[in-house]
C-alpha positions in Angstrom: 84.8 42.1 9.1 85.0 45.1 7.0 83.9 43.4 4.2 80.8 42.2 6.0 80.2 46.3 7.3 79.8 47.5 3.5 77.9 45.1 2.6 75.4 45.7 4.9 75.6 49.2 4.0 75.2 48.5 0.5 71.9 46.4 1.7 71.0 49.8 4.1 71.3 52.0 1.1 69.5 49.9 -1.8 66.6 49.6 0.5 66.4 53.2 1.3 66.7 54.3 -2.5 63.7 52.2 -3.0 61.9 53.6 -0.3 62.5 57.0 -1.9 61.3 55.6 -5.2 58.5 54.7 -4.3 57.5 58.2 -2.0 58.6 60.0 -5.6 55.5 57.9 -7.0 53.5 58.5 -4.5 53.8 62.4 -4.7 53.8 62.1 -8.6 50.5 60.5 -8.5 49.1 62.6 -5.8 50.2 65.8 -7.9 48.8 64.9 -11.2 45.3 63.3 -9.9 41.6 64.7 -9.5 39.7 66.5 -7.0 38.6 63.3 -5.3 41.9 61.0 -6.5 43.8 64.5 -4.2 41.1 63.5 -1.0 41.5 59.7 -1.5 45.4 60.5 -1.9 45.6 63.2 1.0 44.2 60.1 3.2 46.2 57.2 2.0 49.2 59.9 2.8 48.0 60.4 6.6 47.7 56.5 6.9 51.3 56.2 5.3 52.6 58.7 7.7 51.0 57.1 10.5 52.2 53.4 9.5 55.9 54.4 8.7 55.9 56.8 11.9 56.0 54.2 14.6 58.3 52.1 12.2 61.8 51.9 12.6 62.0 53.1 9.4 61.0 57.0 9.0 59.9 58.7 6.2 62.2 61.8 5.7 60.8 64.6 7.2 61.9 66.4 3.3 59.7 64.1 1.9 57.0 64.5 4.1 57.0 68.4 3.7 56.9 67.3 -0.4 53.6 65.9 0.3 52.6 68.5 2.3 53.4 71.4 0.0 51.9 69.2 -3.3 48.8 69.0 -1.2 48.2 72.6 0.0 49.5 73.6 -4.0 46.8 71.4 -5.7 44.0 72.5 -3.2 44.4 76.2 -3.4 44.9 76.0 -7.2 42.3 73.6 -7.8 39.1 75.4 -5.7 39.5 78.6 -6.7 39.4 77.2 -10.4 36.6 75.0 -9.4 34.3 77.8 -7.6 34.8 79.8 -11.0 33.6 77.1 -12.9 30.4 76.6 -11.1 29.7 80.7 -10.9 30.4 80.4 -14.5 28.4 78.0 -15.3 25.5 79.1 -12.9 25.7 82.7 -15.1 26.3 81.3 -18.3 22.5 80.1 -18.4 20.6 83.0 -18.3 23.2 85.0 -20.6 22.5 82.9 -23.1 18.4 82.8 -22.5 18.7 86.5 -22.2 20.8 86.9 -25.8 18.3 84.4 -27.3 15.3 86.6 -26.2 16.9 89.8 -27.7 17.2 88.1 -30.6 13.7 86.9 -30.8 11.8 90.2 -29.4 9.8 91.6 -32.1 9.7 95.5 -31.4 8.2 98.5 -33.4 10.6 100.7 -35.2 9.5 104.5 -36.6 11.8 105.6 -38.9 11.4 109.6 -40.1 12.9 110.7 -43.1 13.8 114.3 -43.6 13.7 116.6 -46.7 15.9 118.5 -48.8 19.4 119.7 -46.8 18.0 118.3 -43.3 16.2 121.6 -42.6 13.5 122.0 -43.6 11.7 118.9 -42.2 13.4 119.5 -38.4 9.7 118.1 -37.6 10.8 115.0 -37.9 12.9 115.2 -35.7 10.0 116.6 -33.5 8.1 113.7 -33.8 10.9 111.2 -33.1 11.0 112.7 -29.7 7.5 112.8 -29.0 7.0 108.8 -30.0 10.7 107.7 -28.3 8.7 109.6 -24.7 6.0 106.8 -25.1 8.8 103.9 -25.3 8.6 103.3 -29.3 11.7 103.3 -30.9 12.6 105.6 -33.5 15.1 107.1 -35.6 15.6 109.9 -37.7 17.2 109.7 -41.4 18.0 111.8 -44.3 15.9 110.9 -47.7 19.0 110.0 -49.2 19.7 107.4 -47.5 16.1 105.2 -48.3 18.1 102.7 -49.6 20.2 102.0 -46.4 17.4 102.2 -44.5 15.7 99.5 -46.2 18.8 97.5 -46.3 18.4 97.8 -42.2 14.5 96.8 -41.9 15.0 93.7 -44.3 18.5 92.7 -42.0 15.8 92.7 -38.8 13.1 91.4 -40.6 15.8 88.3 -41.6 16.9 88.2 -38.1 13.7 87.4 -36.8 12.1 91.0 -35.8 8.7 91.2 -36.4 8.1 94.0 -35.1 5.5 96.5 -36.7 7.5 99.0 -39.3 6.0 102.5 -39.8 7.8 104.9 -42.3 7.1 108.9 -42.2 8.7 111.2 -44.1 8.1 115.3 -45.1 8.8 117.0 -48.5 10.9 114.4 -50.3 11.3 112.4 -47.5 7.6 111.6 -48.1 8.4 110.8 -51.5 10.9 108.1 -50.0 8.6 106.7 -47.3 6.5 105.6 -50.5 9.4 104.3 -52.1 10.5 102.6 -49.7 7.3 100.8 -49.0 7.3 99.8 -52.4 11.0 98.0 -52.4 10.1 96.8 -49.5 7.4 95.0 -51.2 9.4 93.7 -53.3 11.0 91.4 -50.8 7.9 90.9 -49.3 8.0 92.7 -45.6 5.2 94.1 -44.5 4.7 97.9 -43.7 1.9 98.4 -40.6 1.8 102.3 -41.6 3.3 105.2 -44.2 2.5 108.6 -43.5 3.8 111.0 -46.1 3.5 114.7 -45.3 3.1 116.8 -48.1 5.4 115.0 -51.0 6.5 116.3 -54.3 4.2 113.1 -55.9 1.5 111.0 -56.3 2.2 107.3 -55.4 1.0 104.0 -55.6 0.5 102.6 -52.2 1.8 98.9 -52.5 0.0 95.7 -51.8 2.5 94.9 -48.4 0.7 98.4 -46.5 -1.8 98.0 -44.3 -2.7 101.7 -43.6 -1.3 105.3 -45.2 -2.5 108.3 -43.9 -1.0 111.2 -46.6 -1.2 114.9 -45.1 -0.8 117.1 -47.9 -1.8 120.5 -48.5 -2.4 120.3 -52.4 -4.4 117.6 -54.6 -1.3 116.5 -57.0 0.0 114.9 -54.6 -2.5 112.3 -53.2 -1.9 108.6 -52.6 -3.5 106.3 -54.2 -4.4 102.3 -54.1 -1.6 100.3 -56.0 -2.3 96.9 -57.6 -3.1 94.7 -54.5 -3.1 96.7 -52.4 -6.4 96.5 -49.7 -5.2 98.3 -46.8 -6.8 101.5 -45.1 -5.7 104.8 -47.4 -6.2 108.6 -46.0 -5.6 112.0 -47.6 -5.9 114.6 -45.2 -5.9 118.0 -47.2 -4.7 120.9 -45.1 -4.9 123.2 -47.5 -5.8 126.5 -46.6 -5.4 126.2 -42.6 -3.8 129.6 -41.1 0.1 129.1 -40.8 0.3 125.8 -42.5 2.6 126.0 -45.6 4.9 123.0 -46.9 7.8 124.3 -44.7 5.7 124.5 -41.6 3.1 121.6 -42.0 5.1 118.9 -40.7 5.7 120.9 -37.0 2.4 121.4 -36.6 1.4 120.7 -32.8 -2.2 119.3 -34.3 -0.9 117.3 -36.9 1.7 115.7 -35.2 -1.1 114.8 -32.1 -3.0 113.2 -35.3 0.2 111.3 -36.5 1.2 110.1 -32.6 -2.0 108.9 -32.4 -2.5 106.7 -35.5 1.6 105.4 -34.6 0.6 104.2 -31.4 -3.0 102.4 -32.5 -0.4 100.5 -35.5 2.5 100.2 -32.8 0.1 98.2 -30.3 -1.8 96.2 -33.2 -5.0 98.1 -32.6 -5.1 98.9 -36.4 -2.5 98.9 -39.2 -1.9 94.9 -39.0 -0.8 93.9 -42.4 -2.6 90.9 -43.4 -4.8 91.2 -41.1 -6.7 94.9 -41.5 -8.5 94.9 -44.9 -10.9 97.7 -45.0 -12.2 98.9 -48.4 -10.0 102.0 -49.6 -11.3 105.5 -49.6 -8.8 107.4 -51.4 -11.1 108.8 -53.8 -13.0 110.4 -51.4 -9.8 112.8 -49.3 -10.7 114.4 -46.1 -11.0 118.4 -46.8 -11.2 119.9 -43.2 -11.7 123.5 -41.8 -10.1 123.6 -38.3 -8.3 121.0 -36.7 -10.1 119.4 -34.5 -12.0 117.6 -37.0 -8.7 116.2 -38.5 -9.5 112.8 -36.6 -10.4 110.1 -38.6 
């Protein structure tokens, strides 16, 4: 009779360790599946619950908080992870249009090159105000560093920026402005406008120009046309006019109004296009004005 007990207990218990086996695969598989594989699971469990509930068999109440717990883990690990993933991908879009479109935006850039020591050409610097206050970017450089600044239009130019480039520059910074217009020729990028005011030289203005407007105060100095080149050249001789000197001619309130003026009409395309504006030169002929209001040209 004893015998006959155990060995129903050993029936009793075999059953009920594969009973348990088969809940520990049933939690495994709810733990480790999707988001809809975790729905389909979570309702397969609540139909399991109800069958085994009104069985004489009951499914351990340990067990059932296992399921519980897995389920409650997976959901409140799982959405948060998935709502991130659809905000990121709902922002991720327009980052990457808006990175591609500051890429591709083709933007006029002034850059003003000083003289000897940085100061004696703060008008520059004078300018570069003035021009930034209509919304044109522009930046102001020492003459000694031409070659860094051409090293920095040729990088946007490679990049993809268009944008027109105008270069002006006062005492030996106008000798660099030329300069530079030149190596930039070299690696063919085009220049919309160079205005040197009063250099130490006379240069060639190269083929890649489309307009130079040369404010000088002496005749040694005037630009003139290079081999190629069939763009719009100016000099504007100063010479003479009360108060105007080579320290002083570049902050000149007139002047300047005449050099705003002609970066705006090459900054908008109006004039200056490279390429695209080839009037007949007219170096040979420089403007010689008494009083400033004739300086317009």
């Amino acid at each position: 009779m004893k015998r006959r007990s155990n060995a129903r207990e050993v029936v009793q218990l075999r059953e009920e360790l594969r009973e348990a086996r088969e809940h520990q695969t049933a939690a495994s598989n709810v733990l480790h599946g999707t988001h809809t594989e975790l729905y389909e699971g979570e309702s397969d469990m609540h139909a399991y619950l109800a069958c085994h509930s009104s069985s004489s068999h009951r499914l351990p109440r340990t067990l059932q908080m296992v399921f519980v717990i897995a389920l409650l883990s997976c959901l409140i690990v799982s959405g948060p992870n998935a709502a991130v993933s659809i905000a990121g991908a709902a922002t991720a879009a327009p980052r990457a249009a808006a990175k591609d479109a500051r890429k591709t935006v083709s933007l006029p850039h002034v850059y003003l090159m000083r003289g000897l020591m940085n100061v004696f050409s703060l008008g520059m610097d004078q300018l570069a105000v003035i021009i930034a206050r209509h919304g044109i970017e522009a930046s102001v450089h020492n003459h000694a560093e031409a070659d860094a600044v051409v090293s920095e239009i040729a990088a946007r130019y490679s990049a993809g920026d268009r944008g027109p480039i105008i270069l002006i520059g006062h005492s030996l910074g106008a000798d660099a402005v030329m300069i530079m217009a030149q190596s930039l020729d070299r690696v063919g990028i085009p220049v919309a406008l160079v205005v040197p005011f009063d250099g130490t030289d006379s240069y060639a203005a190269p083929k890649n120009v489309a307009c130079v407007l040369n404010i000088t105060q002496r005749t040694f100095n005037y630009m003139r046309s290079g081999a190629g080149f069939h763009g719009e050249l100016t000099n504007v001789n100063v010479s003479g006019e009360p108060g105007i000197d080579h320290f002083t001619i570049d902050k000149s309130p007139q002047l300047q109004g005449l050099v705003l003026k002609s970066v705006l009409q090459a900054a908008s395309a109006q004039s200056c296009r490279p390429g695209v504006d080839a009037p007949v030169p007219h170096a040979a002929a420089p403007l010689r004005r008494r009083g400033f209001e004739g300086l317009a040209y």
